[in-house]
Each structure stands twice: as C-alpha cells, then as structure tokens.
N, C-alpha and C positions, 0 to 999 in steps of 0.2 A: 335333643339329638335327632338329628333326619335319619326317617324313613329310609332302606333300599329294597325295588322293585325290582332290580333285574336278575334275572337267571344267570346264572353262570354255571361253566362247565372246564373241567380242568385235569390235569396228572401235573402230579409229584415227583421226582424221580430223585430215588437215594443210593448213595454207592455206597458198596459195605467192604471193605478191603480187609483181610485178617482180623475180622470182627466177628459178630454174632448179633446182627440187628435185632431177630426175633428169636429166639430160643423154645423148643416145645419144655415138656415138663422132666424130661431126661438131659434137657441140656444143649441138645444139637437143633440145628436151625429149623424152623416149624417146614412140616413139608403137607403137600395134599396126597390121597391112596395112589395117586400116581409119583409119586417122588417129585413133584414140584416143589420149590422152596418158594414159600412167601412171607408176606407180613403181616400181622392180622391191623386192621384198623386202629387195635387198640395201642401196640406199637407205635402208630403213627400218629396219633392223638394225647402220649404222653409227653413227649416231647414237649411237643406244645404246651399242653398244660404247666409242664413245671417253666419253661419260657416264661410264660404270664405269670407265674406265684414270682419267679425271682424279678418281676417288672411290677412287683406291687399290685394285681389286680388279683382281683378278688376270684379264687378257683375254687369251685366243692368237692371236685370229684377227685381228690389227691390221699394219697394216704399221709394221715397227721398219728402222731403217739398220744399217750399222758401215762402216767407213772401211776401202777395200781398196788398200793401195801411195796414190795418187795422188786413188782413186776412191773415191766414196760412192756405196753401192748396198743398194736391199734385202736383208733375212734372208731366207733361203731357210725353209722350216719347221721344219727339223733346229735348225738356228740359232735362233731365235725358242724354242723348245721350251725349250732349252738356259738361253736370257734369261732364261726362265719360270721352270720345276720345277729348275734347278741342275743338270743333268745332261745327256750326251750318250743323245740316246735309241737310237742304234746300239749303246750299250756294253749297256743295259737288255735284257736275255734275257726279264724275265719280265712278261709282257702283263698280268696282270691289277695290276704297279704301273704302267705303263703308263695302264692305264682311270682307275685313281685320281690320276693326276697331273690326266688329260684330265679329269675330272668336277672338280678342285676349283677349274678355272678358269669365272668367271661367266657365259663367252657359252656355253662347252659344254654346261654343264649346263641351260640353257634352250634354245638352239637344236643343238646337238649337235653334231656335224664331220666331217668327211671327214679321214683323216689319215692320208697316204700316206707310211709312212716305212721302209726295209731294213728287213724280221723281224717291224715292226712294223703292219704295214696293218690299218686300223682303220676302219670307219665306224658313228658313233652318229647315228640318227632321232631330233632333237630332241624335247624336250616340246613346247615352244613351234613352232609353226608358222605361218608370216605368207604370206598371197596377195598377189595384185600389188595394188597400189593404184590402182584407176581413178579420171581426174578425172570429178568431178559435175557439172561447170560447163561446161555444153554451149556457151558464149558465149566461150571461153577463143581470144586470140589469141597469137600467137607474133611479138616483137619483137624487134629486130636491130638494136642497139644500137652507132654507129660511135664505137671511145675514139683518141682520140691521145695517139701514145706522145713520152714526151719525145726520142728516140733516134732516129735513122735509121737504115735499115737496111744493116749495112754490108755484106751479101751482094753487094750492087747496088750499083758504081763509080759510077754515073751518076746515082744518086739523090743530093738535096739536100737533101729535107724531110726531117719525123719521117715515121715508117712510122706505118699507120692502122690497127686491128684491130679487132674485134669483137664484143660479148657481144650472148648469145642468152638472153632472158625471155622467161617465161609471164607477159603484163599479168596475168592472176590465175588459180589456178586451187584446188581442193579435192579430194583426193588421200583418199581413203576405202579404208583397208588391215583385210582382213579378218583372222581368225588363231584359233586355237584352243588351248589347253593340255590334255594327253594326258597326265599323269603316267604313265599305266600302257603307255606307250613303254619305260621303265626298267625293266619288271617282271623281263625279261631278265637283267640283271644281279645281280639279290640272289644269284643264285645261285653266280656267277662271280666276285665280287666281294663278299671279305670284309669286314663294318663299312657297309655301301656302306646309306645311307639312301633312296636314290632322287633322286626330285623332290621339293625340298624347301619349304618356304613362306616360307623365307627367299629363295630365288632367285625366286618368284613376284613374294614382295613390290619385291623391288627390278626386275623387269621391269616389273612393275603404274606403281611410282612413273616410271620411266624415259619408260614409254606417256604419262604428263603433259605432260612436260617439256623430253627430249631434243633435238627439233628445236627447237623456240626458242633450246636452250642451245649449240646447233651456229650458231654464227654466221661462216662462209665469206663470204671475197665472193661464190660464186653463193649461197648458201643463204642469205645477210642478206634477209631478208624472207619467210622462211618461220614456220611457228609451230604449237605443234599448237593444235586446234581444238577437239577432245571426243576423249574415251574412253568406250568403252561395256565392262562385263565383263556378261557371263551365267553366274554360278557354278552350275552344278550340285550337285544334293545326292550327297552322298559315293558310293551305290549305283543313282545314276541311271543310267537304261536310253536316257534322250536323247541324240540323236544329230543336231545340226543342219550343215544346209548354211553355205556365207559369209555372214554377215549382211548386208554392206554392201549386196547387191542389194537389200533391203528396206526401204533407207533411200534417200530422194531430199532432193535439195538445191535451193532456190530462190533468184536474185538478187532480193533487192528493190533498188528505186532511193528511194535517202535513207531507209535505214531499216535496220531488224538482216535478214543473211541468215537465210532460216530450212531449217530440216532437220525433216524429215517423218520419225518411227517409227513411222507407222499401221500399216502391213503387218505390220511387225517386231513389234508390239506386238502383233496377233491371234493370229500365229503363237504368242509367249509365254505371252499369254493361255490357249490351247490346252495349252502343256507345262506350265502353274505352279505342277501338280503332281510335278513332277521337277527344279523349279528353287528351288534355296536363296535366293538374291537376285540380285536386279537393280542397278550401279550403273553412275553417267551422269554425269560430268563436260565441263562446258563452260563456253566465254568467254562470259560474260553479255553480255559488252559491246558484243560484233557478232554474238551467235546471239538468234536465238527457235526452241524446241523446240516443239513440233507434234507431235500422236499419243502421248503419253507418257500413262500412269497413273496409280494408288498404288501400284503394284507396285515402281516406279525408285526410287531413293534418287539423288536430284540432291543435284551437289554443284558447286561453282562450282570453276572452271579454277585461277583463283589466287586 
C-alpha cells in the first residue's frame, strides 16, 4: 500500500431535518452553556464506522454483543479485540504485533485509539482529526414530539391507557464538522514497527468517500432525516509548510424561503487565495438540489453530491 504525505484540510456539512443527529443524555439535541447545538465528533465518526463494518472492513471500535448464561450484553475491549485480530490480547507479550493488529483495522488507522488493555496500554493520535460540528442555522427549533405506545404501562396497577412517550427533533438544522488529516502523526511508528507503511491513500480514500455518504446511509429512527450536505478537502502539496486553523468558521450558512439554501466560502476562499501557493487542490462537493454555493473560484473543482 502507498504512503500519503500530504495535509489536508476540510468541513463536512450535515442537514438534519426533523431529526436528532446528536442527542445529549435527556434526549434533546446536545447544546454548548451557551445553547449552541452541535455534534460531538463522535456522532460523526459512527457513521462512518458502521459504513466500513457493513463494506466488510475490518472496525474495533463498534459496539458487538455475546450472550452471557441468560443475558446479552456488550464486548468488553479484550473481547471485541479477540472478535477482530483472532487472538486473546492478554496472551500477546509482544506490543509491536500488537500495533500491527491495531493499524490494520480501518477506524484506527484514520482516527487512531485509545486501548487500554493488561501489558498492553496503547494510545495512537489519529491521522484523521474531526472538531465539534457547530449548527449554522441560527433559526433552528427544538420539537417535542408526543408518540403513543401501543402498551400500557404495566409498572402502574392503576393505569388503563397506552403509555404516551416522546421524541426530541431539531425542525432543521446544518451541522458543519471541521477535521484535518496529519499523516505524519504516524512518523512515530516506522521505527517501531516493522513493514509498517504509515498513513496510507487507501484509508484516505475510503474516509474521503465515507465524508459523502455515511450520514445519509445511517438511517436510524432518530437520524432518518439527516443527510450530508457538502464536503470540502484542502489538499496540501506533499512538502507544504501550511498550517490552517478549522475552516468551518469561515464558511456561513443562509436560509432562503422558496429557494436553494445557500453557503457562503468568501472568507475561506481569501484565506486560500492567500496559501495557493502551498496548496495542491481544492475539491467541493454538494447537493445541487437544495445548495447554491457562493464565494467559490477556479481554484475548487465542484463536483456534485450524487
């Protein structure tokens, strides 16, 4: 597998329409002390993940079962490990196979892991890096949805009806996750780890295709009406010296009424403008069908969503 050396810089952007992309632990869309809704990374990292398990590659960090006496309960890590690579990693003395099991699975080797196991405690700084996803859509409400259950509830002797319960939407909202690729996170390892290619352009590519698709292909009862929206990458040239902050700040989002939302890259695109000499190319995909893009150049290579 080849090597990849170059930087990249990028947003994600996910529309959430009568959904619940991210849910805090009460159920309603996660917010920050200032009533911001956003998306934690790990929202945007599951997708993907179950993406690649239903494409046959090989993912650790998923939640698996196994049936214990009477009960069914999660893999602990050890277990899950074991599911994976074929082997008890307690029995495993030598860490550097170890690394090699952990790198040849798809979420590790792009975002990396924490792996806390007897003899073996491990943590790899992903390549891939993803920020919180702030929503753009500053009109965004929170709806409180009453369902009736066919059942009553029989906790309560005295009840006679069905029991009533709840779901919690965002009427709409637009979820802009910023992130970066580091390959030379991995530099670390060539040394430590024999055969050991790094970051490779096959794990790019299939995170690259995943940033398309993923959330549309996660279709949950709360997540059925989510969908991504655009991808941005900013590839750096192989021995660039750039170094940027989260893009998403530099992109704004507008509702129009009866008409395509539209996403403004003015900012973003000065900034560019300014590096374009340390930047290999620019590419930009999005749903034609409810964006209009705004502030873009000849620099972008536009490509349509589907």
């Amino acid at each position: 597998m080849e090597e990849m050396r170059n930087r990249v810089y990028g947003v994600v952007g996910i529309k959430s329409v009568m959904a619940n992309w991210n849910a805090n632990f009460s159920g309603r869309p996660r917010v920050t002390s200032n009533n911001e809704i956003f998306g934690s990374d790990k929202a945007f990292k599951y997708p993907i993940k179950k993406m690649w398990e239903a494409n046959g590659e090989k993912v650790l960090y998923v939640k698996s079962y196994k049936k214990e006496k009477s009960n069914i309960q999660p893999k602990d890590l050890n277990e899950r490990y074991e599911q994976i690579f074929g082997e008890d990693v307690n029995n495993i003395k030598d860490k550097e196979k170890v690394l090699k099991h952990l790198f040849s699975a798809i979420d590790v080797m792009n975002f990396g892991a924490t792996f806390a196991a007897k003899d073996n405690n491990i943590g790899i700084t992903g390549a891939v890096q993803v920020g919180q996803g702030f929503n753009k859509y500053e009109d965004s409400n929170v709806e409180v949805i009453e369902i009736l259950s066919p059942f009553r509830n029989s906790n309560n002797e005295n009840n006679t009806n069905s029991s009533i319960g709840t779901k919690i939407v965002s009427d709409e909202a637009h979820y802009f996750y910023p992130f970066s690729v580091n390959p030379k996170n991995y530099d670390v390892y060539h040394e430590v780890v024999s055969d050991f290619t790094g970051y490779t352009k096959e794990a790019y590519k299939k995170f690259k295709e995943a940033c398309l698709v993923a959330a549309t292909a996660f279709n949950t009862n709360s997540k059925s009406g989510c969908e991504n929206e655009f991808a941005l990458f900013v590839e750096c040239k192989e021995e660039s010296k750039l170094y940027l902050a989260n893009l998403d700040q530099y992109i704004t989002f507008k509702k129009v009424k009866d008409g395509k939302d539209i996403i403004d890259f003015s900012k973003l695109t000065s900034i560019l403008e300014d590096a374009k000499g340390e930047i290999d190319h620019i590419e930009l995909y999005y749903n034609d069908y409810s964006i209009e893009l705004v502030g873009i150049n000849d620099s972008y290579k536009i490509n349509k969503l589907f």
